[in-house]
MDAnalysis code that builds the backbone (N, CA, C; Angstrom):
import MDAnalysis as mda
import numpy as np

u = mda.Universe.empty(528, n_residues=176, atom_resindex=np.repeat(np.arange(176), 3), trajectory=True)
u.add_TopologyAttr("name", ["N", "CA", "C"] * 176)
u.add_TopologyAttr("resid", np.arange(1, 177))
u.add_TopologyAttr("resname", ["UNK", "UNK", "UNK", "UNK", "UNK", "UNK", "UNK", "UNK", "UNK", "UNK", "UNK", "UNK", "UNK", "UNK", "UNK", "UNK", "UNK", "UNK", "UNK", "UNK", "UNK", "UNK", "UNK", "UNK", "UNK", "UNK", "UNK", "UNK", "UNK", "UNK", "UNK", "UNK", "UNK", "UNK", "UNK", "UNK", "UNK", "UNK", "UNK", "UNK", "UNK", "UNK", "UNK", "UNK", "UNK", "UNK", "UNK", "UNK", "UNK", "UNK", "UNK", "UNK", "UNK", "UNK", "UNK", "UNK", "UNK", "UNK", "UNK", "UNK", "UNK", "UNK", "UNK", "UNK", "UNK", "UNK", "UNK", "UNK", "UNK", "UNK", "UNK", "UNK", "UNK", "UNK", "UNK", "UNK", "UNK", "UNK", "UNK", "UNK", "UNK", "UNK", "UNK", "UNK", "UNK", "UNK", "UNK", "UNK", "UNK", "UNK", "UNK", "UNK", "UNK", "UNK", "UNK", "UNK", "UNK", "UNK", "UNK", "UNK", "UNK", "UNK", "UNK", "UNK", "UNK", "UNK", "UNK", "UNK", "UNK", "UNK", "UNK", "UNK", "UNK", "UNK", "UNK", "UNK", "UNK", "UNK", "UNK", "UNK", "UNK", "UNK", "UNK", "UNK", "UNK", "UNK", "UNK", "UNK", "UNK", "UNK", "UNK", "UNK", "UNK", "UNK", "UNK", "UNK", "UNK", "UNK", "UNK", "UNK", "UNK", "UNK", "UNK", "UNK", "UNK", "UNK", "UNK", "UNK", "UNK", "UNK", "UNK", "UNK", "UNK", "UNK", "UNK", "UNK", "UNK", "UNK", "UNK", "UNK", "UNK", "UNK", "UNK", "UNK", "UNK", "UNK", "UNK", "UNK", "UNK", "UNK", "UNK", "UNK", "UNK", "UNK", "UNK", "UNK"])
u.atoms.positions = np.array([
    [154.365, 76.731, 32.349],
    [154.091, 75.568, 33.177],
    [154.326, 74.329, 32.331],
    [155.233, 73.515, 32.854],
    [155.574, 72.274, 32.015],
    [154.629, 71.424, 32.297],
    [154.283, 71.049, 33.563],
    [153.396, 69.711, 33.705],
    [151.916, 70.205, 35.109],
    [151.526, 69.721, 34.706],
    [150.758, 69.363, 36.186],
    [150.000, 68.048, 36.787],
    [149.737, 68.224, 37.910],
    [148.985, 66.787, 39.030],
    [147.894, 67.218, 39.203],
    [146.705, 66.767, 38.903],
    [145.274, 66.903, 39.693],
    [144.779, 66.052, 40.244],
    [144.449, 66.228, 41.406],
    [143.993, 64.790, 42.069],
    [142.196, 65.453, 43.323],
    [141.551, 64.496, 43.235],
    [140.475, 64.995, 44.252],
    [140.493, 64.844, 45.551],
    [140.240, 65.638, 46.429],
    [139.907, 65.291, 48.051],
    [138.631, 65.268, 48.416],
    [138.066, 65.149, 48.885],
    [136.771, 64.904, 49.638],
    [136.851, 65.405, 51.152],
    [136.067, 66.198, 51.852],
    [135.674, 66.493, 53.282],
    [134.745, 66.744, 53.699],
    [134.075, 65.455, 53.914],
    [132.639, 65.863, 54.626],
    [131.271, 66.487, 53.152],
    [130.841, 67.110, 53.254],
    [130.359, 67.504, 51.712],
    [130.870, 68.083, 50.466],
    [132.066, 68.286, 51.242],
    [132.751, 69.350, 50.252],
    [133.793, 68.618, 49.200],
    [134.055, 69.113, 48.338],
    [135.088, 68.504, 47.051],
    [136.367, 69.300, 46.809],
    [137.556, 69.117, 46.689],
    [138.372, 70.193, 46.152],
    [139.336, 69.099, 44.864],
    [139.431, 69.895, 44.184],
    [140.179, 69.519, 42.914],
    [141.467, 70.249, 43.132],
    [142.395, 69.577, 43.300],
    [144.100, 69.787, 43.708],
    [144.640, 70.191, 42.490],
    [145.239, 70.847, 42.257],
    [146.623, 71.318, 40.863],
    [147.337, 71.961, 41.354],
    [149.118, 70.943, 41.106],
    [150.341, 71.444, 41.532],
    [150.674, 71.376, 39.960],
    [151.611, 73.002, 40.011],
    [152.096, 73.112, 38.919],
    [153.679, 73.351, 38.834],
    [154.889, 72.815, 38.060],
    [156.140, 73.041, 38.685],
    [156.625, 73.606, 37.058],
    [157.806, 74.411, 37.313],
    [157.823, 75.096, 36.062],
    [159.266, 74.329, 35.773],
    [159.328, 73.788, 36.664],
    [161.213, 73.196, 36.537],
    [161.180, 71.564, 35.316],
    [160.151, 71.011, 36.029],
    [159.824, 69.668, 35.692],
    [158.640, 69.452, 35.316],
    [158.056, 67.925, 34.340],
    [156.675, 68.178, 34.285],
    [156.282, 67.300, 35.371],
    [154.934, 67.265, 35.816],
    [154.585, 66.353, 37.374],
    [153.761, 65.612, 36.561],
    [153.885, 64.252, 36.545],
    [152.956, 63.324, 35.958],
    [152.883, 61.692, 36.926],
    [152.893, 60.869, 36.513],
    [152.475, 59.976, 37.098],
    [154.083, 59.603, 38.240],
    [155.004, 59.940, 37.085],
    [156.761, 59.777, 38.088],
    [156.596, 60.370, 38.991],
    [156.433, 61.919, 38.836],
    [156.484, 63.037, 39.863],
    [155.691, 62.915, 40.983],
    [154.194, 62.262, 40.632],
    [153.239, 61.948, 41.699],
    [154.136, 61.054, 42.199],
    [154.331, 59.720, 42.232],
    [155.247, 58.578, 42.726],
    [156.212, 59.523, 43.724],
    [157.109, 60.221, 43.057],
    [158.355, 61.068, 43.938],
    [157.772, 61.589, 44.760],
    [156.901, 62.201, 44.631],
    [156.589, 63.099, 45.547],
    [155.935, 62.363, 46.780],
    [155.235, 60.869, 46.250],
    [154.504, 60.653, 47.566],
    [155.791, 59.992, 48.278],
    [156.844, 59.762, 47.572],
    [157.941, 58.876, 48.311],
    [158.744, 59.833, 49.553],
    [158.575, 61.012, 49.137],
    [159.593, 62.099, 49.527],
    [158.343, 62.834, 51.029],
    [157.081, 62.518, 50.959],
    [155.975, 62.532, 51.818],
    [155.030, 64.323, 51.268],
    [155.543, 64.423, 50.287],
    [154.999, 65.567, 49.556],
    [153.872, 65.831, 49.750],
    [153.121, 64.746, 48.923],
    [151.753, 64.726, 48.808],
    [150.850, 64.729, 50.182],
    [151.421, 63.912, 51.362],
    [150.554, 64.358, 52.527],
    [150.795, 65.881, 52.979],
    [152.070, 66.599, 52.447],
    [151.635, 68.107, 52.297],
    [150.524, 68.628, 51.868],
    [150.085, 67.916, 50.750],
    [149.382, 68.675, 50.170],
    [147.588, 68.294, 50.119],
    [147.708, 66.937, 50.462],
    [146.481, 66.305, 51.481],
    [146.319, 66.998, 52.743],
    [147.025, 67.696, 53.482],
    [146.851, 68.208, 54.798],
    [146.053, 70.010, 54.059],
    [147.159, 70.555, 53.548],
    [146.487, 71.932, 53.072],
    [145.470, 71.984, 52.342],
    [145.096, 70.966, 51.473],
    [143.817, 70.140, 51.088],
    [142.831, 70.309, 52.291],
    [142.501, 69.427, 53.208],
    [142.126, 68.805, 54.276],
    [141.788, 70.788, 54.959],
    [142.678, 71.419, 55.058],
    [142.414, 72.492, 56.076],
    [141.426, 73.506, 55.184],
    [141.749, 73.716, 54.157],
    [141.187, 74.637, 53.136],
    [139.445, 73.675, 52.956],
    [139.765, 72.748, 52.885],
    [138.000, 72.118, 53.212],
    [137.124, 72.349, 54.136],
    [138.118, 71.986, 55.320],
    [137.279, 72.711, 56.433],
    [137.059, 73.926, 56.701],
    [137.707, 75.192, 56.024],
    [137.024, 76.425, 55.958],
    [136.337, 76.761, 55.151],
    [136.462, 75.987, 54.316],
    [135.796, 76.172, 52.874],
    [135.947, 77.341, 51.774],
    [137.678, 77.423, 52.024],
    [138.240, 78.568, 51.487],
    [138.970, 77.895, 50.157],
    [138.975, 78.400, 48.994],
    [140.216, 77.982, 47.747],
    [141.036, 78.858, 48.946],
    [142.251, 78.195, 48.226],
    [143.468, 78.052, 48.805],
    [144.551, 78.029, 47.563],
    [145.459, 78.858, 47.263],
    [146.807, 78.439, 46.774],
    [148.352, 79.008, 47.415],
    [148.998, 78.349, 46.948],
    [150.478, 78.718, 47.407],
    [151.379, 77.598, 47.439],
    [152.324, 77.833, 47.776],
    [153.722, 76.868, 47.409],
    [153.460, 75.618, 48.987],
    [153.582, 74.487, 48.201],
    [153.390, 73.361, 49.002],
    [154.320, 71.805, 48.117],
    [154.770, 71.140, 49.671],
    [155.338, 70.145, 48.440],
    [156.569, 69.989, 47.318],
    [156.873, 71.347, 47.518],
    [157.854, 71.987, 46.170],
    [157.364, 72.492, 45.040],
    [155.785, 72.963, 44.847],
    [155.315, 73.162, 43.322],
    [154.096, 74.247, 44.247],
    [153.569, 74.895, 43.279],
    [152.820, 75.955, 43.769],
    [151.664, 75.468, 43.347],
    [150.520, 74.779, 44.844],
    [149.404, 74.323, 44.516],
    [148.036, 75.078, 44.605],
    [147.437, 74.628, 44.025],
    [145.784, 75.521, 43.938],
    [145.102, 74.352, 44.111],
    [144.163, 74.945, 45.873],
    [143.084, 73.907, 46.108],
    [141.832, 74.712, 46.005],
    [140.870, 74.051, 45.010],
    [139.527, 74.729, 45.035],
    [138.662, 74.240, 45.496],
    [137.741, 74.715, 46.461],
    [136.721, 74.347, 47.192],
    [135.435, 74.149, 46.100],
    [134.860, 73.271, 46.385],
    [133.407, 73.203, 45.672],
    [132.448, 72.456, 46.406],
    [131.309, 73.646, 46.614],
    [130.365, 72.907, 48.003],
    [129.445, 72.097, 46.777],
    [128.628, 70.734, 47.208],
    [127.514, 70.744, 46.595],
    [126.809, 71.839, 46.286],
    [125.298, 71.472, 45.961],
    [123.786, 72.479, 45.538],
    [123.780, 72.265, 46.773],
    [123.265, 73.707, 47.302],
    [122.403, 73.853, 48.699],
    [121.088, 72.987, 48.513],
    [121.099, 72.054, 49.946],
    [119.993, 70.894, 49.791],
    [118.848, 71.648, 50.519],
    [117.393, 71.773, 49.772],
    [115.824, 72.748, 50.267],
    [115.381, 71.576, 49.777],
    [114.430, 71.156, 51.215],
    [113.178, 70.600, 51.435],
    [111.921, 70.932, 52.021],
    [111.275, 71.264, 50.694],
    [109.712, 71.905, 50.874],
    [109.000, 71.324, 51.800],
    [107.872, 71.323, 53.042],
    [107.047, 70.150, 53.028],
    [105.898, 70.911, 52.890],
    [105.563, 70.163, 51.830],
    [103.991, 70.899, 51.619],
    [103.656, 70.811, 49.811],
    [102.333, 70.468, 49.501],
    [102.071, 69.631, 48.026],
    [101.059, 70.665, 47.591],
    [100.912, 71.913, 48.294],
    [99.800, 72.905, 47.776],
    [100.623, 73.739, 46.090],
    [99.902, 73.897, 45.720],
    [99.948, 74.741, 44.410],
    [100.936, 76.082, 44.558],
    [100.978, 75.860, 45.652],
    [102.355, 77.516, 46.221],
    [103.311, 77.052, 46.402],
    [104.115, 75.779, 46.295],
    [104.847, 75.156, 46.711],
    [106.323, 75.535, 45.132],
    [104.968, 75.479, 44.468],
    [105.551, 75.118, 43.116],
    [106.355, 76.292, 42.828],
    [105.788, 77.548, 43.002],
    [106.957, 78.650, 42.846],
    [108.062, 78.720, 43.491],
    [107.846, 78.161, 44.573],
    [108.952, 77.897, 45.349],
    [109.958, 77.105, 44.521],
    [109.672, 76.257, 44.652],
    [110.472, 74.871, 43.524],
    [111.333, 75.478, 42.618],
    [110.097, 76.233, 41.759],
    [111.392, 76.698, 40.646],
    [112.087, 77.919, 40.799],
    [112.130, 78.857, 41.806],
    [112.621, 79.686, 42.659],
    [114.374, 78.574, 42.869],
    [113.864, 78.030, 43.714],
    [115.455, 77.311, 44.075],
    [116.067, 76.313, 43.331],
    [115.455, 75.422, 42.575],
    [115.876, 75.207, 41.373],
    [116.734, 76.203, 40.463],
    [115.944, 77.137, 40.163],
    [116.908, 78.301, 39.702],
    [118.054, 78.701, 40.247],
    [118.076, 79.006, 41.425],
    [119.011, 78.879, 42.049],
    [120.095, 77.988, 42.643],
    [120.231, 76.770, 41.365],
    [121.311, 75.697, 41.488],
    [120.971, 75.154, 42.834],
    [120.066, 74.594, 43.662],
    [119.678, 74.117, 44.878],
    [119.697, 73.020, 44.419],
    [119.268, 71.913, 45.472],
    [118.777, 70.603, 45.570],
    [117.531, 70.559, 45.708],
    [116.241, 70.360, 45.226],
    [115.547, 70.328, 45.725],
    [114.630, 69.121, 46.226],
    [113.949, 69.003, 47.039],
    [113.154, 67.772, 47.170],
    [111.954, 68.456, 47.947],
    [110.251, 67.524, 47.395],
    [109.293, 67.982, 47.822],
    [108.779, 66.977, 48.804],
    [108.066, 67.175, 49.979],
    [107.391, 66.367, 50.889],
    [106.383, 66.331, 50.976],
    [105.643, 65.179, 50.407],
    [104.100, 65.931, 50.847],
    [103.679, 64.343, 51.624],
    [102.055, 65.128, 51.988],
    [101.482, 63.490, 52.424],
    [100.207, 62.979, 50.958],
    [100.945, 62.945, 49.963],
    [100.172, 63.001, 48.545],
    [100.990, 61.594, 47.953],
    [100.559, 61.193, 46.887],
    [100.952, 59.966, 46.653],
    [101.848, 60.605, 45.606],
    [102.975, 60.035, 45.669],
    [103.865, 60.303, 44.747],
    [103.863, 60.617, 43.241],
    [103.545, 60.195, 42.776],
    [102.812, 59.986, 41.427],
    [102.416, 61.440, 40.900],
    [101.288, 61.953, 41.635],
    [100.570, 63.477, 41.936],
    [101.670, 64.484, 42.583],
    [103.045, 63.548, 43.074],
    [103.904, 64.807, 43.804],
    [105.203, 65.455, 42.360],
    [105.477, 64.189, 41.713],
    [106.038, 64.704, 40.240],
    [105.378, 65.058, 39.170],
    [104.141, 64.770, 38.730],
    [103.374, 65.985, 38.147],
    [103.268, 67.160, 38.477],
    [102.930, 67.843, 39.573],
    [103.152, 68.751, 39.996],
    [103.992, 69.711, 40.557],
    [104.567, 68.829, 40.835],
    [106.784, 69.542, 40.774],
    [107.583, 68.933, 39.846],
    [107.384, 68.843, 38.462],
    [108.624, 68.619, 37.960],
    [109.988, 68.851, 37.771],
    [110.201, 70.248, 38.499],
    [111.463, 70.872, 37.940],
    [112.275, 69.849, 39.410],
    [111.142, 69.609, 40.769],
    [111.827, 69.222, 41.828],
    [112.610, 67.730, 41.406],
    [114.185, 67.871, 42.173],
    [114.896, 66.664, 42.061],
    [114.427, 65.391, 42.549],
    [113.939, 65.688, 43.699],
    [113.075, 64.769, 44.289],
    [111.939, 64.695, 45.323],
    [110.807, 64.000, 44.996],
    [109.552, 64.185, 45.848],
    [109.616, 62.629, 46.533],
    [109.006, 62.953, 47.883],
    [109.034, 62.204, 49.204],
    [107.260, 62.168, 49.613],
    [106.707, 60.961, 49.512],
    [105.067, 60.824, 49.905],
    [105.432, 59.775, 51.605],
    [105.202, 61.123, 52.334],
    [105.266, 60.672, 53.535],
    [104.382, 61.673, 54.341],
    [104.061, 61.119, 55.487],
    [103.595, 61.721, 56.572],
    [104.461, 61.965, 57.130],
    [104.123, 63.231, 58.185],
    [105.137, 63.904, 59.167],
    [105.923, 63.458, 59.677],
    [105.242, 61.848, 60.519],
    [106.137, 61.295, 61.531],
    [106.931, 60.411, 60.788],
    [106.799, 60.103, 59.646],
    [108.337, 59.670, 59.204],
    [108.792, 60.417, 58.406],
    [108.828, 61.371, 58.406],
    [110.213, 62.482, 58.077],
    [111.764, 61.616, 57.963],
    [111.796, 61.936, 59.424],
    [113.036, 61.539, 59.798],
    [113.813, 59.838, 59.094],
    [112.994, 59.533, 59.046],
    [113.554, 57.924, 58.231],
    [113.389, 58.156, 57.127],
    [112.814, 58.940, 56.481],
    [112.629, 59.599, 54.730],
    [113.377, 60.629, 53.959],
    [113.612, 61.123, 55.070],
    [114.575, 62.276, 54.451],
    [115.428, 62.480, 55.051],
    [117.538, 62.691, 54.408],
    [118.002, 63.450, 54.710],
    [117.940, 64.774, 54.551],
    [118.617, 64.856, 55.975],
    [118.488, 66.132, 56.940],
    [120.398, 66.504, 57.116],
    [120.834, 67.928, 56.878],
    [121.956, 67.875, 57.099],
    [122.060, 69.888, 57.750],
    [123.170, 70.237, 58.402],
    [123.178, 70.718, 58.488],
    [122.991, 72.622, 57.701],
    [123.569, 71.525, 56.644],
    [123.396, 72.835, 55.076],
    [122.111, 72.810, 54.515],
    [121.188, 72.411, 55.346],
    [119.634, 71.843, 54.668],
    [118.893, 73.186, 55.273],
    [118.185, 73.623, 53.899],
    [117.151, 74.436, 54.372],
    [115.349, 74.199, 53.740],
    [115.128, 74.151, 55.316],
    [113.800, 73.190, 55.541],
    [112.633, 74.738, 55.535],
    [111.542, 73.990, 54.601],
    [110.144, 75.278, 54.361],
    [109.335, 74.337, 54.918],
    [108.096, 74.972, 55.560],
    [106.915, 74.257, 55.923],
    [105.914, 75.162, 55.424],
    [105.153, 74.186, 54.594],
    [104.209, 75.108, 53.859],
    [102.817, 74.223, 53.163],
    [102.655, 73.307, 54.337],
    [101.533, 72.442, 54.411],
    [100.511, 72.849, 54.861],
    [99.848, 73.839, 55.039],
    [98.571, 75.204, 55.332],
    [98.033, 73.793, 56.476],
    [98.573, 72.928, 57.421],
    [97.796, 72.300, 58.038],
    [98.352, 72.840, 59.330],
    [97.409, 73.033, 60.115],
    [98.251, 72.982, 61.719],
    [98.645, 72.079, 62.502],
    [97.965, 70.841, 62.279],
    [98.227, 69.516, 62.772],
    [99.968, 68.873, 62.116],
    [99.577, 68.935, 61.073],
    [101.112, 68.799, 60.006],
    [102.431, 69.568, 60.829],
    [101.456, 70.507, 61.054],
    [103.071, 71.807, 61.245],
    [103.408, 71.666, 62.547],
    [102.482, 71.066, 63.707],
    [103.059, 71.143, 64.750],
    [104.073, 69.469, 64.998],
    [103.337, 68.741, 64.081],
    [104.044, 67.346, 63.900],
    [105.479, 67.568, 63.763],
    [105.723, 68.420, 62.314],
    [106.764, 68.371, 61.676],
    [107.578, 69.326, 62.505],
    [107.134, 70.463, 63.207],
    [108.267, 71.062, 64.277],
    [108.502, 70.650, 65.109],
    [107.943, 69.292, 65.717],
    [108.534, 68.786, 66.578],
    [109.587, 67.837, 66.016],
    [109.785, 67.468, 65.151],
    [110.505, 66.897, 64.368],
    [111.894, 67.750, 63.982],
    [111.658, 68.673, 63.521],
    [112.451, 69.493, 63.029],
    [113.614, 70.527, 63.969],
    [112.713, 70.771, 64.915],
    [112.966, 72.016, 65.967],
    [115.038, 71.347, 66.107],
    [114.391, 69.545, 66.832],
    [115.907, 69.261, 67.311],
    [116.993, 69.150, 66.137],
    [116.774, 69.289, 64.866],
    [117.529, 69.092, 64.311],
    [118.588, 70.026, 63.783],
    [119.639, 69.788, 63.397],
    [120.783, 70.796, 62.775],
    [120.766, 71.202, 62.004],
    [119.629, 72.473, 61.034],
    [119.404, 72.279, 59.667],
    [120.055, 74.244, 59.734],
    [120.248, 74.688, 58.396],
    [120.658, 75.592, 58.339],
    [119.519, 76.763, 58.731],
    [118.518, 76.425, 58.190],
    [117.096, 77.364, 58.059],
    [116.123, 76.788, 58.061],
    [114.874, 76.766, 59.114],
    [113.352, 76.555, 58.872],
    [112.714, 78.104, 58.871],
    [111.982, 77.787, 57.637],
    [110.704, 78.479, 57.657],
    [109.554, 77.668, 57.933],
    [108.728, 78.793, 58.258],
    [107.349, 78.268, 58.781],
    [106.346, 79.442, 57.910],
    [105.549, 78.672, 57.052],
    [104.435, 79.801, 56.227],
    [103.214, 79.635, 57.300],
    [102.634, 80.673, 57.386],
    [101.619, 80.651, 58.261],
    [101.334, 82.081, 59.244],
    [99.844, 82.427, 59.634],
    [100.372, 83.631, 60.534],
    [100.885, 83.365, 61.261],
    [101.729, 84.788, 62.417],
    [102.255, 84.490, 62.839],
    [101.968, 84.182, 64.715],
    [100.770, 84.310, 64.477],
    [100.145, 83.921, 65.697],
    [100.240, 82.405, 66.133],
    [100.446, 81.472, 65.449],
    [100.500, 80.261, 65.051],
    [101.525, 79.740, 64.975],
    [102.411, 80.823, 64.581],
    [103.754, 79.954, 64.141],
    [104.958, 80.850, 65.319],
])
């Protein structure tokens, strides 16, 4: 391989890091230029673009050079709500597991990062502003684990309409 192009795309959450490699020529800043002149590169912005939305790596001949698009999702984003002492295994449970994490409690902040440190980020809110406090996305997986019933029926009404990947609900299951 004489040269190569890397360039980033972006779709929606996702990232892919582009590399066309040509064995004829090296591809550098000229080759980028040629290629966008010749409309190459929206080749390779489009197979870019499709491989994002499945969220598949992708390689093969595009453009004239044989490209490799790699998908890279963020950390899966988990939001705890709940500031009890059980919370915390949780935390470093998905932490471990390269997650995002963020904690919710109705505790004053201060008391919410002492007690979750490993968490990326803690949120001192009440139920009903959730929604103006926290993103919420479809790849979001939401725990409720605020041992309150008042809390939990707040926050599922909150939650129920939303697009999240996963709610749990801790609690029996008579209740929940």
């Amino acid at each position: 391989v004489v040269g190569a192009c890397r360039q980033h795309v972006a779709h929606e959450h996702r990232q892919a890091a582009v590399t066309a490699h040509r064995d004829d020529l090296a591809v550098g800043v000229r080759e980028y230029a040629a290629w966008a002149r010749l409309g190459r590169i929206d080749q390779v912005h489009r197979q870019a673009g499709e491989a994002l939305e499945v969220g598949r790596t992708w390689s093969g001949p595009c453009g004239g050079a044989d490209v490799l698009v790699e998908v890279v999702d963020p950390p899966t984003p988990v939001v705890v709500f709940g500031g009890g002492f059980d919370v915390a295994p949780v935390v470093n449970q998905a932490v471990g597991l390269g997650w995002h994490v963020t904690v919710v409690a109705d505790k004053p902040a201060e008391t919410l990062r002492r007690r979750f440190p490993k968490a990326h980020a803690v949120v001192a809110s009440k139920a009903v502003e959730i929604l103006e406090k926290v993103s919420l996305s479809p790849r979001t997986l939401a725990l409720m684990m605020t041992h309150s019933l008042p809390q939990d029926r707040e926050l599922l009404a909150r939650l129920l309409p939303q697009p999240l990947r996963y709610l749990g609900v801790l609690g029996p299951r008579s209740r929940t």
